[in-house]
N, C-alpha and C positions, 0 to 999 in steps of 0.2 A: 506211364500215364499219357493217354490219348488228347490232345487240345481239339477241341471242335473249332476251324473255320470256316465253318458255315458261312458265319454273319459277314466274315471278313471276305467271301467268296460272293457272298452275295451281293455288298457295294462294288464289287468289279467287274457284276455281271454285265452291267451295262455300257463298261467301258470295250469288256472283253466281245461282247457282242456287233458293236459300232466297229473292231478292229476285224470282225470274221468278216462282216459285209466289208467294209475299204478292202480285204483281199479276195473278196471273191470278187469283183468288180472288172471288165477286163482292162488289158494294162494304158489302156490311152484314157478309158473313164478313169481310172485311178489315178492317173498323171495329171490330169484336169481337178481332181476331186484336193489334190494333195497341191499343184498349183493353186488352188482359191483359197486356202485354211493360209497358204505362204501371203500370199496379197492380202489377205483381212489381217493377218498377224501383224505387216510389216505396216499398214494404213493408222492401224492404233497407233504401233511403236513410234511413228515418225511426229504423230502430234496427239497426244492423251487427249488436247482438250475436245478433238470431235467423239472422243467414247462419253464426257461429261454432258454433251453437246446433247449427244442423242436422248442421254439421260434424264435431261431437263425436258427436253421437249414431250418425253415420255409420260413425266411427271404435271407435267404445264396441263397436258389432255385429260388427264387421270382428274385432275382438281378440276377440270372444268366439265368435266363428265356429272359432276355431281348434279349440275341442274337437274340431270334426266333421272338420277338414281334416288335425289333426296325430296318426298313429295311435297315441302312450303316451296320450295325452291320453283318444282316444276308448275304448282299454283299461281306463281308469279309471273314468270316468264312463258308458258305454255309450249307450246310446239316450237316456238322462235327461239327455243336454247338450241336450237344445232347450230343458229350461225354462231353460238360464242364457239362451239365446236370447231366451225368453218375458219373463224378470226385466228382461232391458235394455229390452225394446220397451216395458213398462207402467212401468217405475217411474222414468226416465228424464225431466226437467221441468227446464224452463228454469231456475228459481231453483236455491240450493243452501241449503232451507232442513227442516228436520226435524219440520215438524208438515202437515199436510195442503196435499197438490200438491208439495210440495219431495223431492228426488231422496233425500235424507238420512233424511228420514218414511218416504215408501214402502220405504225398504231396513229399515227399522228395522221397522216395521210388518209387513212382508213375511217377514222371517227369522223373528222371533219369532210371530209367528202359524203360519209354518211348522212351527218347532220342538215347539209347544206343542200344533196340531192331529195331527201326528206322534206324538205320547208317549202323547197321551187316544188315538187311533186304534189305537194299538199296545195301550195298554190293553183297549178295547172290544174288541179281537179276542179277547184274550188271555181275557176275561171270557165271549166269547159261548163259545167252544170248548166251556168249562167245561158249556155245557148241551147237548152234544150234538150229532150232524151233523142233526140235524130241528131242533134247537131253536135251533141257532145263526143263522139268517137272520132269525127272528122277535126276535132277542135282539139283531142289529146294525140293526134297521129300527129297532125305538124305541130303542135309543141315538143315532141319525141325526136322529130326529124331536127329540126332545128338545133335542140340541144346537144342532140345527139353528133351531129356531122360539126357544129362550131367546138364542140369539144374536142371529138376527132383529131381536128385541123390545129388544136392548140398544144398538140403531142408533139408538130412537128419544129416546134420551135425550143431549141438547143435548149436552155435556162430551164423549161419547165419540163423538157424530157429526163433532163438530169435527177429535177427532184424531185416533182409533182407527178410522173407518169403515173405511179401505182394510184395516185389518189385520184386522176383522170379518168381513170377504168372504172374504179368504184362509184367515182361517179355518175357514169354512165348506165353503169348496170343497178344503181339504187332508182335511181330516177325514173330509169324505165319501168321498174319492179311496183315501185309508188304508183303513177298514175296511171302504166296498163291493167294493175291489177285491184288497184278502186275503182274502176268502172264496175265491178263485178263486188266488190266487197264492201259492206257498209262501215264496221266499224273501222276505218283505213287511219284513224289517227290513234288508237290500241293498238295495232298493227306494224306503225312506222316508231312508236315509243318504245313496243316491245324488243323490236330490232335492232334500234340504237342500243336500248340500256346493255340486252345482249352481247352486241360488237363492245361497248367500253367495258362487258366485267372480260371478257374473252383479251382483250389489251392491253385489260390492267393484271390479268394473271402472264400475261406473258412479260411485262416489262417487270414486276419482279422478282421471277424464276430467274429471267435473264440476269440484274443487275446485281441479285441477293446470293446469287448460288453460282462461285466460279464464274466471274461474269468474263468474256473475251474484247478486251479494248480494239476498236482498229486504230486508236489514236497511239498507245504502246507495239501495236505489229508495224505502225509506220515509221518509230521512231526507232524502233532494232534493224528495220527494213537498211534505211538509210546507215549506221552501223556499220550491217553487214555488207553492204555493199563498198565500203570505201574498204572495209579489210579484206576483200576477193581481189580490189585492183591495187591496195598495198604489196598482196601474195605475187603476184605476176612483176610489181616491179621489183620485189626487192630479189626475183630470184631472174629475172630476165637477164641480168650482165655475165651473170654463170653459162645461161645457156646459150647465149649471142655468139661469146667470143670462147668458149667452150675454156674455161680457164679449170679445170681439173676441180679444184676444191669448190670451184662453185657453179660447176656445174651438179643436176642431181638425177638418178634414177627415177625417182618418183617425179611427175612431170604433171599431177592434176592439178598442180598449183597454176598452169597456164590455161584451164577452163572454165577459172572462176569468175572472171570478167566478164562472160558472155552471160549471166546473168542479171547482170545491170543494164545491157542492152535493149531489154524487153522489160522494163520495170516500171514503165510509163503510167499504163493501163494502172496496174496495182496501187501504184502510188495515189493515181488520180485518185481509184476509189474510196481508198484509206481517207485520204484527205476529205473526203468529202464527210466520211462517215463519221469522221473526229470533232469536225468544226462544231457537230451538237452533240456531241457527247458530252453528259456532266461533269466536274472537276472530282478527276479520281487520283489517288497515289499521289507521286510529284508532277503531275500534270493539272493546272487549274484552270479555271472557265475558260481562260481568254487565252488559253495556249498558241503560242504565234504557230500552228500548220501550215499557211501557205511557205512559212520559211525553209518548211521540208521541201518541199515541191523546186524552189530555189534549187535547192545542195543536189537533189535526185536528179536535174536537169543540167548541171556542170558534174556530176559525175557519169554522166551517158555521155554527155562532151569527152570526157575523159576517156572512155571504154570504147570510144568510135577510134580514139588515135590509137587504143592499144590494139584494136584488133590491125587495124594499117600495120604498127610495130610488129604484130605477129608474125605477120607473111613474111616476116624476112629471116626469120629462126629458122635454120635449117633449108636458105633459101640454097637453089644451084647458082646461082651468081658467088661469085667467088671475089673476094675484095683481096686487095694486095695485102701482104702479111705483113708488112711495113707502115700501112696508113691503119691497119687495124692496132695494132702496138701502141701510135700513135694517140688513136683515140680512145682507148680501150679502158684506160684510169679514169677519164673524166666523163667515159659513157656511164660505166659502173656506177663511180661515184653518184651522177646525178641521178641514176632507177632509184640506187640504196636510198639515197636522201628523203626521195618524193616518196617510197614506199613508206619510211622512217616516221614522216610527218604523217602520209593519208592512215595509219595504224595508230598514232598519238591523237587523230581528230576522231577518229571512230571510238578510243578509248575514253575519250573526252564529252561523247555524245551519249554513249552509254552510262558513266558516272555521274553526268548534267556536271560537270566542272568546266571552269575555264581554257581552255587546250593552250595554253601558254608554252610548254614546252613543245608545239607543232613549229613556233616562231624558229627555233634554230635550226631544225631539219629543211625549212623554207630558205632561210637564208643560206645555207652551204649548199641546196642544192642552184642556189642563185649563180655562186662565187664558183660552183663547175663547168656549172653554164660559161661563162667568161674564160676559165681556162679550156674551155673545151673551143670556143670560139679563136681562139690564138690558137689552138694547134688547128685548126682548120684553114686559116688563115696561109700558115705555114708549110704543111703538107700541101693545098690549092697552087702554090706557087712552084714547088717543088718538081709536082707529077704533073704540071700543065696541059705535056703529050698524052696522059692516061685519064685524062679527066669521066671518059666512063666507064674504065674501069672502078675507080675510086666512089662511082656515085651512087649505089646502092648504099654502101656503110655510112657517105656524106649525106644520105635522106636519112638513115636511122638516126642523127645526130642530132638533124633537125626536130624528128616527129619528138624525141628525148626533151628537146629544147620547148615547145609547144608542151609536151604532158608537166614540165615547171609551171608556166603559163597557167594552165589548169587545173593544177594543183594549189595554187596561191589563191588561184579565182574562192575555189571551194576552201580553202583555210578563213580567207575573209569573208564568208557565207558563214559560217561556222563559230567565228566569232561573233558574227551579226544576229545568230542563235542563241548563243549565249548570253548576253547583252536585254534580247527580248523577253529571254526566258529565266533571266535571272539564276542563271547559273553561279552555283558555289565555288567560290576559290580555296585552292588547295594550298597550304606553307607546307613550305621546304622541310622535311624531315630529316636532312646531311645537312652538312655544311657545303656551300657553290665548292665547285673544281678549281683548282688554281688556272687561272688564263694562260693558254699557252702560246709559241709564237706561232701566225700561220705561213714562213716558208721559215725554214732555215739560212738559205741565204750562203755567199762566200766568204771565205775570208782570205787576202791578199795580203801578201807579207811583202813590205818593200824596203830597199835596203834603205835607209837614211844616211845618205849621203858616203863619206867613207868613213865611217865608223861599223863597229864590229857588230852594230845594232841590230833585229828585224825590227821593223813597223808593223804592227796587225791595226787594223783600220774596220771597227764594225760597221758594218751598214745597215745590218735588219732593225727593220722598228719593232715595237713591241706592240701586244694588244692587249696592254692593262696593266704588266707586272708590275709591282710597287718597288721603286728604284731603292727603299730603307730595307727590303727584306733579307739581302744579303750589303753588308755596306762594303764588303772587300771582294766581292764581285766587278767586270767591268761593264761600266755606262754604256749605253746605247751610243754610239758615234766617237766615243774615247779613243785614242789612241795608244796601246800598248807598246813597251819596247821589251824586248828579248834578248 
């Protein structure tokens, strides 16, 4: 018995036909054809929300298409529905944030520049009339110039180019559109209503398409921003003592963990903009009205402080300066120690900032890499005295020691940032789900047996102090400073 696959040959016709041309194409069009399908596939893959993006906007035009398609509709608004047309195509932007580039700005900027170059334009008409049918074109050219050129000039000042520029422009171009073109038009206040009502249904379909449907915060992209940023210059310290001093276990084949930093270095720009676009953003998720943002802008700004010593730090991985094998030994425990630390901690404040909890366990990675700092400082002390004679050869490794010392500096600045985040923002404290670790000692310390006298004795003489142990926990244990006989 024979199966017809007709049907099933024929939904593949169209695949199998797109696949005849791609090979008949010759091979550098087809390298080009089969590079573009890779860059649109990988553009999706990297962030889904611009396919949803496209989506909506697609959607926002479709709904505002109706004026022209549904006849009460185009009754009402007349020919003047292209600009709701016009409103969704320019003021339409991925974020949904209310100060320049956000979908919430341009509608706010847009209406009310609308409104405002409407009322002055109604005006100057109303003023030019007053001098006459000769006199009135000369009387609306310098009201045009005037408004025109002082608006101009009010781009150039920093504050209002940040926020107001879109709505400057609108301004300009309503205003002109008003009273050039009621010289010629009678019904000019049907005309300027029509226009308006237009722009606000075109503003309000787009604020929300935006808000209602997969909306994209720039207030949440700045607060993962920040995040990701501390955990790129966590990655670079906590694996830098590996590769410095090339200590076998910790150094690693994979080495991309040293080019994550350089993206905090250019993070300025982005930052700003986020921030800007956040501060009128309405209270969404775990972010509410009065979300402290510039406190982002703080952290983002001592963490580029941070990324500027690391990249100095860099130059010296796999530098040809060659450090004595002797002062490298030397400093090599209490270099390490101090990366691991600060990595430890700036990895605990990024986790911290991500969950909006208190980073309280950042506080002991701060302080041990405090207390390396200090032993790292005595052996510098002591090696400095040592190789006197050799002092440049040693001074490559005694700068990495320093810049080390400075990225604590740094690291602390940003921990108390961070707290000061948490604090504003009213972040959730986490209980302890174990029981604390038993305190242990921080040196071990000698111990010196002496003979007591002539007797068959030894003396052991403790000296290390303790950091916490409870002296009831063992009672036949010996006492910190006790002296034992043997």
């Amino acid at each position: 018995m024979e199966i017809d696959q007709s049907p099933v040959q024929g939904k593949a016709r169209p695949f199998s036909r797109a696949r005849s041309l791609l090979e008949a194409l010759p091979g550098k069009a087809k390298a080009e054809v089969i590079g573009f399908a890779k860059s649109v596939r990988k553009l999706g893959q990297d962030d889904p929300r611009r396919i949803i993006h496209s989506l909506k906007v697609g959607l926002a035009l479709t709904v505002v298409s109706l004026i022209y398609y549904l006849r009460p509709l185009y009754k009402s608004f007349g020919e003047a529905g292209i600009w709701a047309v016009l409103t969704v195509v320019v003021i339409f932007e991925f974020t949904v944030g209310k100060l320049t580039g956000g979908t919430l700005s341009k509608s706010f900027n847009r209406g009310l520049a609308t409104l405002l170059a409407g009322v002055l334009g109604l005006g100057a008409q109303y003023l030019a009339s007053l001098s006459g049918e000769k006199g009135q074109p000369f009387v609306l050219g310098i009201f045009v110039f005037l408004l025109a050129a002082a608006s101009t000039f009010t781009r150039f000042f920093p504050r209002i180019k940040a926020r107001y520029d879109y709505g400057v422009l609108i301004f300009i171009l309503t205003f002109s559109l008003v009273s050039v073109s009621g010289y010629r038009v009678e019904e000019l206040v049907v005309l300027a209503s029509q226009r308006l009502s237009t722009i606000l249904v075109g503003a309000a379909i787009c604020i929300v398409v935006s808000i209602c449907i997969c909306p994209v915060w720039a207030g949440e992209n700045l607060h993962n921003s920040a995040a990701s940023n501390m955990e790129n210059l966590a990655s670079y310290l906590e694996g830098f003592g590996g590769e410095y001093f090339q200590s076998g276990e910790g150094s690693n084949s994979d080495r991309s963990f040293l080019e994550g930093y350089k993206k905090v270095l250019n993070s300025k720009p982005t930052e700003d903009t986020m921030a800007n676009l956040a501060r009128w953003e309405p209270g969404h998720g775990r972010f509410g009205f009065r979300h402290p943002w510039k406190q982002y802008l703080k952290i983002g700004a001592l963490s580029r402080q941070c990324a500027y010593q690391i990249e100095i730090l860099n130059g010296y991985i796999n530098s040809d300066n060659q450090v004595p094998l002797e002062f490298r030994c030397k400093i090599q425990e209490s270099c390490t120690q101090i990366s691991a630390e600060c990595g430890k901690a700036l990895k605990s404040l990024a986790s911290a900032i991500k969950t909006m909890t208190i980073p309280s366990s950042a506080n002991v990675h701060v302080e041990n890499s405090k207390t390396a700092v200090k032993d790292l400082q005595i052996s510098l002390k002591a090696v400095s005295l040592e190789h006197d004679q050799e002092l440049l050869a040693i001074l490559p490794g005694a700068t990495v020691a320093s810049i080390l010392v400075e990225i604590v500096i740094s690291v602390e600045k940003i921990s108390e940032s961070v707290h000061e985040l948490s604090n504003l923002a009213h972040f959730k404290s986490v209980e302890p789900t174990v029981s604390p670790e038993k305190p242990q000692l921080l040196h071990r310390g000698a111990i010196n047996p002496v003979l007591d006298g002539d007797s068959d004795h030894v003396v052991i003489t403790i000296h290390e102090t303790s950091t916490g142990l409870q002296e009831n926990e063992n009672p036949k244990a010996p006492k910190i400073g006790q002296r034992v006989e043997l």
